[in-house]
C-alpha atoms as a printed R data frame, in Angstrom:
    type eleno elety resid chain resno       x       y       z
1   ATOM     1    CA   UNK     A     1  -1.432  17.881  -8.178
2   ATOM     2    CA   UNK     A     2  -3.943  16.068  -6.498
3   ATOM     3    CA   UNK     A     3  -6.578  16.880  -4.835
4   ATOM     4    CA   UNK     A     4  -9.271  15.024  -2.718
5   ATOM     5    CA   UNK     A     5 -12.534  16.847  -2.125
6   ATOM     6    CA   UNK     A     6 -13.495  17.211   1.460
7   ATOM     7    CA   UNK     A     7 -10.591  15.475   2.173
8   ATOM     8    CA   UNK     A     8  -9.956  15.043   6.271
9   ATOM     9    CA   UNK     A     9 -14.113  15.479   6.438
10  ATOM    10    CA   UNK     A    10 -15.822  12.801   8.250
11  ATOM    11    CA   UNK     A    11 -19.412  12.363   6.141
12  ATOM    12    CA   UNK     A    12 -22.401  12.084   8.749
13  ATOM    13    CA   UNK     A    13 -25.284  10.450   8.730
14  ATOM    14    CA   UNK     A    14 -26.614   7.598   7.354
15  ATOM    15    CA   UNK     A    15 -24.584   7.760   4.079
16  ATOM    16    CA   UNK     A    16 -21.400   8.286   5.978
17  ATOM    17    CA   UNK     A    17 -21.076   4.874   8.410
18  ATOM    18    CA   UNK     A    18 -21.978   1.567   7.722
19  ATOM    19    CA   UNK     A    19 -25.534   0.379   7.922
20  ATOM    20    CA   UNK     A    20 -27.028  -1.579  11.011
21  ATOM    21    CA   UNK     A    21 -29.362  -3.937  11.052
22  ATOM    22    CA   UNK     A    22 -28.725  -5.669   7.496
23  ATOM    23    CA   UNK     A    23 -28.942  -8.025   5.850
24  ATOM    24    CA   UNK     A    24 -32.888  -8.048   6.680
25  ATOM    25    CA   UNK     A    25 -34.556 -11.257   5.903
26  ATOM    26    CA   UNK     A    26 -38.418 -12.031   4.804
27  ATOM    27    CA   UNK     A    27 -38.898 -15.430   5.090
28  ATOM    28    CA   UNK     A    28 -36.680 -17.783   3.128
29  ATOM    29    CA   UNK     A    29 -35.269 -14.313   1.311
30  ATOM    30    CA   UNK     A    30 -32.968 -12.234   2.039
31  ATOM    31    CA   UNK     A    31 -32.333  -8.454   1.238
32  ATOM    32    CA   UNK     A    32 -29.185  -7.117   1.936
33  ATOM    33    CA   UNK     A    33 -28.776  -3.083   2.355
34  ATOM    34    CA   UNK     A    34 -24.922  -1.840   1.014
35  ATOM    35    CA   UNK     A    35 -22.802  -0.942   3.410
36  ATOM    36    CA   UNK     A    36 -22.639   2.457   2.075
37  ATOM    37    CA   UNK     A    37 -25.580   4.285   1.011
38  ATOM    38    CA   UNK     A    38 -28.007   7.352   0.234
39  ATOM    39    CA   UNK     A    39 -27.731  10.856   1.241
40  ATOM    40    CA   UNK     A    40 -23.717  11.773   1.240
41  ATOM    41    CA   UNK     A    41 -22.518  15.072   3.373
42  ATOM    42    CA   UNK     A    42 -22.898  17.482   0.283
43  ATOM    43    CA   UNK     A    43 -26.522  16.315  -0.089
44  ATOM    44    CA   UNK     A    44 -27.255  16.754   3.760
45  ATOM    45    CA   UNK     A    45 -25.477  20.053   3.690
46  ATOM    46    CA   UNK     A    46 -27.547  21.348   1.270
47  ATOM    47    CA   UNK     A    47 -31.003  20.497   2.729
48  ATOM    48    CA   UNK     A    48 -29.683  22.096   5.692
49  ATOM    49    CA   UNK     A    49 -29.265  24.871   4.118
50  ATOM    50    CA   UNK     A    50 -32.133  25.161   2.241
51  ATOM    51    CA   UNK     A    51 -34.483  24.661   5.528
52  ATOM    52    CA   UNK     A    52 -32.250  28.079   7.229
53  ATOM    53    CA   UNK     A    53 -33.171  30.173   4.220
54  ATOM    54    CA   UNK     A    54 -37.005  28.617   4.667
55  ATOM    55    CA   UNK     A    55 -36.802  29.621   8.067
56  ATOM    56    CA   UNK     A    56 -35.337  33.173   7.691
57  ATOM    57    CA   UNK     A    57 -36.638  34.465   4.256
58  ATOM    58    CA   UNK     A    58 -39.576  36.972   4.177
59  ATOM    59    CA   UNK     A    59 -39.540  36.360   0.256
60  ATOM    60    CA   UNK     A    60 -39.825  33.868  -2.150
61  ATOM    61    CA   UNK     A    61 -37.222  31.023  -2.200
62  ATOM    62    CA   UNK     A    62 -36.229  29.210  -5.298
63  ATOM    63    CA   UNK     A    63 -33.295  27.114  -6.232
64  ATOM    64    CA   UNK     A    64 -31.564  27.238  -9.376
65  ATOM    65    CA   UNK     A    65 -32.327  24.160 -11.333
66  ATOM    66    CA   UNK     A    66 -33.271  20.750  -9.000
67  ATOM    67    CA   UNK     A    67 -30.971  21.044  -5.709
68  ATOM    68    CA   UNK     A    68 -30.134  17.689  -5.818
69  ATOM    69    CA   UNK     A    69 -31.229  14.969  -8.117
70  ATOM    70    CA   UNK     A    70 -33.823  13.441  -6.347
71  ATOM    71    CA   UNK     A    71 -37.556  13.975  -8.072
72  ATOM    72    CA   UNK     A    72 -38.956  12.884  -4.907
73  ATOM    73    CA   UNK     A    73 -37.474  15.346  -2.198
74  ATOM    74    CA   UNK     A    74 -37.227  18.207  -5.044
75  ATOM    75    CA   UNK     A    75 -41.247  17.884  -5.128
76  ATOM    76    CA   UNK     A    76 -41.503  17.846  -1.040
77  ATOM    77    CA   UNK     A    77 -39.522  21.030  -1.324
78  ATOM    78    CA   UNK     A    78 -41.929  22.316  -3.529
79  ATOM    79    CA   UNK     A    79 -44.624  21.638  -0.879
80  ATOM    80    CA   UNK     A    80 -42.995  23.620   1.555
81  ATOM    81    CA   UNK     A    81 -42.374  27.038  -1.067
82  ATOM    82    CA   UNK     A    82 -39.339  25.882  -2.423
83  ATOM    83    CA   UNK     A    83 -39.639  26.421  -6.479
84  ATOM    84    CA   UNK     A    84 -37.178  25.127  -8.949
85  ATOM    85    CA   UNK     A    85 -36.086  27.751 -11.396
86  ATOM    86    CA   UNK     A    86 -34.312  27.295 -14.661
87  ATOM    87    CA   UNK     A    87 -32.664  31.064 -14.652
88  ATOM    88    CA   UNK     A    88 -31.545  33.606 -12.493
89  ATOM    89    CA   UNK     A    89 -33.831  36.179 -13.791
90  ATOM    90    CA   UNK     A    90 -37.064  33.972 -13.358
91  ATOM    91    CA   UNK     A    91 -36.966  34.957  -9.468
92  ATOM    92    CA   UNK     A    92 -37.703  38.972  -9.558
93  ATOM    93    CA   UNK     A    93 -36.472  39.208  -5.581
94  ATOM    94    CA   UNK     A    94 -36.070  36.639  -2.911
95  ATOM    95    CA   UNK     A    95 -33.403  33.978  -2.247
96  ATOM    96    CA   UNK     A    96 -31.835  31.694  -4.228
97  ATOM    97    CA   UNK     A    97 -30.447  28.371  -3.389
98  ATOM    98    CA   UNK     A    98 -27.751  27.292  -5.662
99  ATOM    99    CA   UNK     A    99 -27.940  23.427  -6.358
100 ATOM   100    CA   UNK     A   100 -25.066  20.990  -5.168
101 ATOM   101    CA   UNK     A   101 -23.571  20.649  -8.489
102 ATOM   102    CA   UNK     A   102 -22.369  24.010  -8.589
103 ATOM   103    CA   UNK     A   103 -23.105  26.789 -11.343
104 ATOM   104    CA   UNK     A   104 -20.612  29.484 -13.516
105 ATOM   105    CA   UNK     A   105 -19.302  32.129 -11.267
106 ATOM   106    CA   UNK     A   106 -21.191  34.464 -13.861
107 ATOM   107    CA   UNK     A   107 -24.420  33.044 -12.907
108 ATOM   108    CA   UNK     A   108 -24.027  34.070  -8.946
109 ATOM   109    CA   UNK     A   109 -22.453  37.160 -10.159
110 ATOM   110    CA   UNK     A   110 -25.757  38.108 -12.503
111 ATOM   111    CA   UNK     A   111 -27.815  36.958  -8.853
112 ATOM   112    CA   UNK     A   112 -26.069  39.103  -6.435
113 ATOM   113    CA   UNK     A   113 -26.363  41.895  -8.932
114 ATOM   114    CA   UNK     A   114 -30.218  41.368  -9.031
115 ATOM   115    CA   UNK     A   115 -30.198  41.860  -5.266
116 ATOM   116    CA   UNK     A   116 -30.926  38.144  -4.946
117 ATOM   117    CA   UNK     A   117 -30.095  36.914  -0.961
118 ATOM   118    CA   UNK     A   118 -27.737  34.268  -2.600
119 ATOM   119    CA   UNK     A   119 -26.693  30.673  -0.774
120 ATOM   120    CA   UNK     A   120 -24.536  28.922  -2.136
121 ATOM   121    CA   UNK     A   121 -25.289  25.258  -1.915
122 ATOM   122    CA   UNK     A   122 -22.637  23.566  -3.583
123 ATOM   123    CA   UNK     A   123 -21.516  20.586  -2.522
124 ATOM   124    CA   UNK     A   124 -18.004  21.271  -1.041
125 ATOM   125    CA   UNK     A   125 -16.865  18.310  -3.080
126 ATOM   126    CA   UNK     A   126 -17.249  19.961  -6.037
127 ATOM   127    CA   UNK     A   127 -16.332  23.331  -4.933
128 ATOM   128    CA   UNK     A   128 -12.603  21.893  -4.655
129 ATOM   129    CA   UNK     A   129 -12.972  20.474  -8.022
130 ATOM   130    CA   UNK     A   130 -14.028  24.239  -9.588
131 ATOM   131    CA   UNK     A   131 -10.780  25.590  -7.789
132 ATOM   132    CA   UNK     A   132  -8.865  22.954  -9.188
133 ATOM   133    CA   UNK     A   133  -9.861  23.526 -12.581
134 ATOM   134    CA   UNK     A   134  -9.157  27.354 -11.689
135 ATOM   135    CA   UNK     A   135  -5.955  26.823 -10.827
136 ATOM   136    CA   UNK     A   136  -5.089  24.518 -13.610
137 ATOM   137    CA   UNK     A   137  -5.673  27.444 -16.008
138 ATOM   138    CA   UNK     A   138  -4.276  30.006 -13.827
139 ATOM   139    CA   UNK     A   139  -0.613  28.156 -14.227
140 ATOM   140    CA   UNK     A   140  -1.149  27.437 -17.694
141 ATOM   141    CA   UNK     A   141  -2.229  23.908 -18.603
142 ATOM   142    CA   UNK     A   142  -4.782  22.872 -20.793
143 ATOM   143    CA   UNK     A   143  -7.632  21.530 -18.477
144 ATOM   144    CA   UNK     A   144  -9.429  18.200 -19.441
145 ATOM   145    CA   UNK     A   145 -12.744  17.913 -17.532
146 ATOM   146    CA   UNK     A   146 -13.476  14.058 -16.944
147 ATOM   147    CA   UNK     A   147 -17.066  14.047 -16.877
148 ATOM   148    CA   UNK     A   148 -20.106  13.973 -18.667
149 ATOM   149    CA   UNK     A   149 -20.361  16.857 -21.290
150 ATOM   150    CA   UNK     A   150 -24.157  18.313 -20.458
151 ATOM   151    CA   UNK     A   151 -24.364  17.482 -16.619
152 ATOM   152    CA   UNK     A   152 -24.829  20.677 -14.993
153 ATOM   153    CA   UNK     A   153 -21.421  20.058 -12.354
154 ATOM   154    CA   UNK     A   154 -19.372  19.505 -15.485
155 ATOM   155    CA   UNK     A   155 -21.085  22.919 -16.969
156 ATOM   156    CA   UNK     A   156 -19.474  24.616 -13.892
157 ATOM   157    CA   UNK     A   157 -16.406  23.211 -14.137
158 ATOM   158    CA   UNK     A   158 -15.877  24.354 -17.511
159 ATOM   159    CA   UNK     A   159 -16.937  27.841 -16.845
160 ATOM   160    CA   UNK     A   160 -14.114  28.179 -14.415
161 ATOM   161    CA   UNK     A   161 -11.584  26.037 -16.585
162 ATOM   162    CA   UNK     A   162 -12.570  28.179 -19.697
163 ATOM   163    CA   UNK     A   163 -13.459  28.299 -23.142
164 ATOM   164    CA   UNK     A   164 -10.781  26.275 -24.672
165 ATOM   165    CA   UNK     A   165 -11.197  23.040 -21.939
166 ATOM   166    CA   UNK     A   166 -11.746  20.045 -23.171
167 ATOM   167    CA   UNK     A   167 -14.745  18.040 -22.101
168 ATOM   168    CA   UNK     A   168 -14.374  13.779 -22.281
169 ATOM   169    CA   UNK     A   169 -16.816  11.637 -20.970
170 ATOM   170    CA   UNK     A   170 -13.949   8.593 -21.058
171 ATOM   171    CA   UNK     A   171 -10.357   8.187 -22.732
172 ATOM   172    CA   UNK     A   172 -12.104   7.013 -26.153
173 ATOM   173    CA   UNK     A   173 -13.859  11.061 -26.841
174 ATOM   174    CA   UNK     A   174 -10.330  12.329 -26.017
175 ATOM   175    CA   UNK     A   175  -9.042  14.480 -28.655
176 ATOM   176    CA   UNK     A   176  -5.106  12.764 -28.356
177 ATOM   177    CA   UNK     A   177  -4.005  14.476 -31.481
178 ATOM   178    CA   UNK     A   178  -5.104  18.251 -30.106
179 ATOM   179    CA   UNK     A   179  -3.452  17.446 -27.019
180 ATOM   180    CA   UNK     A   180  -0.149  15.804 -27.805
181 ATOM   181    CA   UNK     A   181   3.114  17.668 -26.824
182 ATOM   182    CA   UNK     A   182   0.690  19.709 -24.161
183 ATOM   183    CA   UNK     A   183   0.898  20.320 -20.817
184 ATOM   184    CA   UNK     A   184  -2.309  18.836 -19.860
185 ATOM   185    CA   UNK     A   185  -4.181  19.234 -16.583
186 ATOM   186    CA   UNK     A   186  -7.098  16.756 -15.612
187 ATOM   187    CA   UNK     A   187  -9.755  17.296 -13.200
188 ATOM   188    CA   UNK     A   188 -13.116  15.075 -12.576
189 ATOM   189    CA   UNK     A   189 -16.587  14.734 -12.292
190 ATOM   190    CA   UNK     A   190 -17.051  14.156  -8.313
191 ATOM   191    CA   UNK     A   191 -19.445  11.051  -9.031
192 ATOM   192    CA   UNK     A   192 -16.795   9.503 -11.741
193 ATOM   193    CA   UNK     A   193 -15.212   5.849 -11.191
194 ATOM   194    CA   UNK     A   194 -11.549   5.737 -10.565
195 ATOM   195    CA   UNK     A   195 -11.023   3.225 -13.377
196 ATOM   196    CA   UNK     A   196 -12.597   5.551 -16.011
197 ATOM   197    CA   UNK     A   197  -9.920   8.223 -14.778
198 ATOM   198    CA   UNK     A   198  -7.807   6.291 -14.895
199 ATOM   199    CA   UNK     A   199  -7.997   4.780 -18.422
200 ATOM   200    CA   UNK     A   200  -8.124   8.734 -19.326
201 ATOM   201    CA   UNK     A   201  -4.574   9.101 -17.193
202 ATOM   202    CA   UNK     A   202  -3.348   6.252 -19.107
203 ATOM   203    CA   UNK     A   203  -4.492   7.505 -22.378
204 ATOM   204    CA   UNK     A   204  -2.825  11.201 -21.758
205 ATOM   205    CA   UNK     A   205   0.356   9.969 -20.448
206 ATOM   206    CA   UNK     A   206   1.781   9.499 -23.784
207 ATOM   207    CA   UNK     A   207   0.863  11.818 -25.803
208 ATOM   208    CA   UNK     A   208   0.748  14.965 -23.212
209 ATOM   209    CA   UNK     A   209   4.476  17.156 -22.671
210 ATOM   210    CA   UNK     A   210   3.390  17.063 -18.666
211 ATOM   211    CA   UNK     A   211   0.718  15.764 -17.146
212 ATOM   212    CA   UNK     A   212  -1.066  16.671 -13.470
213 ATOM   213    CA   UNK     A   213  -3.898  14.767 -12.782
214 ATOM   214    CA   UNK     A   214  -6.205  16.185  -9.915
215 ATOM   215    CA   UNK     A   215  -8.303  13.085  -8.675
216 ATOM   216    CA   UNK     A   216 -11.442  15.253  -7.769
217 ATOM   217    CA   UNK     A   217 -13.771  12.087  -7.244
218 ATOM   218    CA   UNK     A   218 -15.226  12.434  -3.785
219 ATOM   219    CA   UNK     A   219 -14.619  10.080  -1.035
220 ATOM   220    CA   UNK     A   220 -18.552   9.495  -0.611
221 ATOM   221    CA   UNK     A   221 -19.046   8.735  -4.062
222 ATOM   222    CA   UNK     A   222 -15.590   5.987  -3.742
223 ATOM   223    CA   UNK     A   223 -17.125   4.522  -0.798
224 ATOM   224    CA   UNK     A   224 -20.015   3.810  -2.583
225 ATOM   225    CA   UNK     A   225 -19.069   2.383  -5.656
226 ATOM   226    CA   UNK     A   226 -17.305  -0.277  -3.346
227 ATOM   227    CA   UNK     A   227 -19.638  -0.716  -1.476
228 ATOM   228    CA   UNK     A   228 -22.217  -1.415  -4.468
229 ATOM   229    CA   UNK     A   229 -19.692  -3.541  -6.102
230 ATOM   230    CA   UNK     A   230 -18.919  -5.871  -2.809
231 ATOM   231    CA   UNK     A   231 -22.612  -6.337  -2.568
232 ATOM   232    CA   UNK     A   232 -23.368  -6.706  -6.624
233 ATOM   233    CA   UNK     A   233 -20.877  -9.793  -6.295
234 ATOM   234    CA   UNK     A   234 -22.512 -11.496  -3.173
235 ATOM   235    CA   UNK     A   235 -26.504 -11.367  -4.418
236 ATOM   236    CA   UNK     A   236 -28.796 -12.434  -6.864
237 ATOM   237    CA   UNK     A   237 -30.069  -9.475  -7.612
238 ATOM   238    CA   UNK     A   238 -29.685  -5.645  -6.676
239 ATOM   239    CA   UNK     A   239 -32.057  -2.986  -6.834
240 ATOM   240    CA   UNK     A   240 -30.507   0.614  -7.128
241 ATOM   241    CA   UNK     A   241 -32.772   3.703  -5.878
242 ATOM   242    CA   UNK     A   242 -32.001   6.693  -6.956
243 ATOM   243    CA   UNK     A   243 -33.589   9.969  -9.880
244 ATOM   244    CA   UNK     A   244 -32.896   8.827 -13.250
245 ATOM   245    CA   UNK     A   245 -31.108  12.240 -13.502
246 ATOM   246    CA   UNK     A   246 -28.953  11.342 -10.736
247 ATOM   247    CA   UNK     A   247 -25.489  10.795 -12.311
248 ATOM   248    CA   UNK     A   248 -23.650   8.871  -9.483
249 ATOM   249    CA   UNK     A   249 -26.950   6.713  -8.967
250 ATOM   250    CA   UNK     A   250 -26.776   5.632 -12.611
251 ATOM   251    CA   UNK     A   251 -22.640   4.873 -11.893
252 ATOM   252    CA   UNK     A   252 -23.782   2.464  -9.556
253 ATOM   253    CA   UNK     A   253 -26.386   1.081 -11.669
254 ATOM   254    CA   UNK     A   254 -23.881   0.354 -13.866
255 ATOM   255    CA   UNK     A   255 -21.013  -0.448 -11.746
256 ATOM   256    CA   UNK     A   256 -23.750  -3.010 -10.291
257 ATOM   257    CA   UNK     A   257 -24.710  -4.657 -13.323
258 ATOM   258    CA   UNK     A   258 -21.158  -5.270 -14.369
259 ATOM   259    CA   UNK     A   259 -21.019  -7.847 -11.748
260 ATOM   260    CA   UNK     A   260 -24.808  -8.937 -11.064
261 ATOM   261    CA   UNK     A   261 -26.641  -8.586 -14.783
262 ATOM   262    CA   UNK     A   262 -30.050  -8.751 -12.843
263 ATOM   263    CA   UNK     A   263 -29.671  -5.033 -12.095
264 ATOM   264    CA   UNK     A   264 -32.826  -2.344 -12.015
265 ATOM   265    CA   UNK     A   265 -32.567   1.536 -11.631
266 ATOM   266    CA   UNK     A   266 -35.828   2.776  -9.984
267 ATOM   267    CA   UNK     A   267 -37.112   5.856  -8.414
268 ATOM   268    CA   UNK     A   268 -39.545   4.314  -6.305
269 ATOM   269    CA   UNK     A   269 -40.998   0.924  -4.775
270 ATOM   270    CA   UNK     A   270 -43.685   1.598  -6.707
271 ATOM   271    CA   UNK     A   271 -41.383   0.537  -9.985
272 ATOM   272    CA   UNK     A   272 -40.502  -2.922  -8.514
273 ATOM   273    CA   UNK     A   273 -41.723  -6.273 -11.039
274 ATOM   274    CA   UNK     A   274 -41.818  -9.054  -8.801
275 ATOM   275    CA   UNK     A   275 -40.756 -10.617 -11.848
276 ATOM   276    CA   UNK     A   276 -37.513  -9.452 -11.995
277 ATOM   277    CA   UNK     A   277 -36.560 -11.405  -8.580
278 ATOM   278    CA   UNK     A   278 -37.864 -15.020  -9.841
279 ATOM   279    CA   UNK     A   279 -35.610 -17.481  -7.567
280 ATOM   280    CA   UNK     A   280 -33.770 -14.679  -6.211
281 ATOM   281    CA   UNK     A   281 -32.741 -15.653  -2.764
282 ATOM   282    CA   UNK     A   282 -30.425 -12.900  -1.860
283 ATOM   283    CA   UNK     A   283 -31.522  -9.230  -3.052
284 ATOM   284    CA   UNK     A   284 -29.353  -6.567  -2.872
285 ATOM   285    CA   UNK     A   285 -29.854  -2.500  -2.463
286 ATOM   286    CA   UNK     A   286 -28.124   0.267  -2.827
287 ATOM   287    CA   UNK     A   287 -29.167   4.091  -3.577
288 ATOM   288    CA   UNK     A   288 -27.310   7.172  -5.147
289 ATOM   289    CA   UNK     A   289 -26.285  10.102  -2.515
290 ATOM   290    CA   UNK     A   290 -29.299  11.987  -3.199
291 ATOM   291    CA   UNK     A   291 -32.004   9.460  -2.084
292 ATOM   292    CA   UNK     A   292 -33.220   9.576   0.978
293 ATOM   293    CA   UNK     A   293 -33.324   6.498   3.881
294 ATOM   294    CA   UNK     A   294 -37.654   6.602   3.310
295 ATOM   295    CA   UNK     A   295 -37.339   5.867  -0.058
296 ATOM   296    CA   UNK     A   296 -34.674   3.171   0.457
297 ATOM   297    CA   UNK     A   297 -36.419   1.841   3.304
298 ATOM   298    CA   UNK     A   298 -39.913   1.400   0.998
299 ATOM   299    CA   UNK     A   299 -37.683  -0.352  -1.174
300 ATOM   300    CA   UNK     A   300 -36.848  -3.258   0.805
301 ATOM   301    CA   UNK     A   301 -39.879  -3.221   2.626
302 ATOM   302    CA   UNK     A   302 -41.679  -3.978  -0.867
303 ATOM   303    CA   UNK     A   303 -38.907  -6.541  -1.511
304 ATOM   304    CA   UNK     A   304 -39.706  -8.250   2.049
305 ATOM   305    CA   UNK     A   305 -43.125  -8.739   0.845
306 ATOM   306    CA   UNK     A   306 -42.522  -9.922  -2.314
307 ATOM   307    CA   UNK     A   307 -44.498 -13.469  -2.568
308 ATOM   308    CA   UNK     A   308 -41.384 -16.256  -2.846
């Protein structure tokens, strides 16, 4: 099996085509924008679809949990009516957005029953990965869920792989022994790398009677972790923008500092240390899929006026 979420989909905007008008330089420095970066399709989508139910609802409008992990955006939403609420039955009536990463099929089950005006907001990417997982059980293989064990997409996944799926967050927290002489299926956490699924492939091959892999990782998420990496091995030093809660910004964070050690996570401009770049002459940026081009572009504005 394998499956490619989204796969045929062209992703628009600026996440989705390479990046004009960098490198930009300041003076003797240079900063250098990844080719691929910030908000991907699913993220877009979303928003989108948040601003129709704005438009249209007479109620309330809430989504359930953050919409995207962005602390920044989820706080101009807030601004605008949009509240962020931890449970379905902490919105009495009204409209509920449900966030990118997906939720249980119980959850939007327990909404409609309340007479909630439901819209479904999950990323498509992820949607194919929840009907992979579904149809993984449905022909009788033990699903593995690639991905980290609390993030709420990985939560959603197992609700539709069921109770007895097994959760890894790499091929060393597999449980071989459980799974040898099993027909194992593997799907994956859309923000994943394709080397940690791989070492998990590797790892099952052996043990496993049959093994189907479904490669769930989204294209958006692949093009940036290239992206990221081509630029972490051409710079000084690279700033990544992105929530701390964002999973695929904190991939490449880490994917980044593999290759360029002088790596920093931030939110904001606001979190730069001039420090950090001392005799950096080439500065690189990147930014997860749910950041948006202001808060990249404040970014390397800042690092333009950085004193040399």
């Amino acid at each position: 099996m394998s499956a490619r979420g989204g796969e045929g989909r062209r992703e628009p905007g600026r996440g989705g085509r390479p990046r004009a008008g960098a490198p930009t330089a300041g003076g003797a420095r240079e900063v250098v924008v990844a080719r691929y970066a910030g908000y991907c399709y699913g993220v877009e989508r979303a928003l989108r679809l948040t601003d129709a139910a704005l438009g249209r609802a007479s109620g309330p409008v809430a989504t359930l949990g953050p919409l995207i992990h962005n602390p920044g955006v989820v706080a101009r939403l807030r601004e605008r009516g949009v509240e962020v609420v931890a449970s379905v039955d902490d919105l009495p009536a009204g409209t509920l957005v449900l966030r990118t990463h997906g939720v249980p099929p119980e959850v939007v089950a327990r909404a409609r029953e309340r007479g909630l005006d439901v819209v479904d907001a999950t990323c498509p990417f992820v949607a194919v990965a929840q009907r992979r997982a579904a149809e993984l059980r449905a022909a009788g293989y033990h699903v593995v869920i690639l991905g980290e064990p609390d993030h709420p997409e990985v939560v959603s996944l197992q609700a539709v792989a069921g109770e007895g799926a097994t959760v890894a967050a790499d091929a060393a927290a597999l449980p071989l022994a459980d799974l040898r002489g099993r027909r194992v299926g593997v799907v994956v956490q859309t923000t994943q790398t394709r080397a940690n699924l791989a070492a998990v492939a590797a790892a099952l091959a052996p043990v496993a009677r049959e093994l189907l892999v479904a490669n769930t990782i989204c294209d958006a998420t692949a093009r940036r972790q290239r992206a990221a990496v081509e630029l972490a091995e051409s710079v000084d030093a690279v700033v990544v923008v992105g929530g701390r809660d964002s999973a695929n910004t904190a991939r490449l964070a880490q994917l980044c500092r593999e290759r360029q050690p002088r790596t920093w996570h931030v939110e904001s401009a606001a979190e730069l240390d001039p420090t950090w770049f001392a005799g950096a002459r080439r500065i690189g940026v990147t930014a997860g899929a749910s950041t948006p081009d202001d808060e990249i572009e404040a970014v390397v504005a800042a690092l333009r006026a950085l004193p040399e």
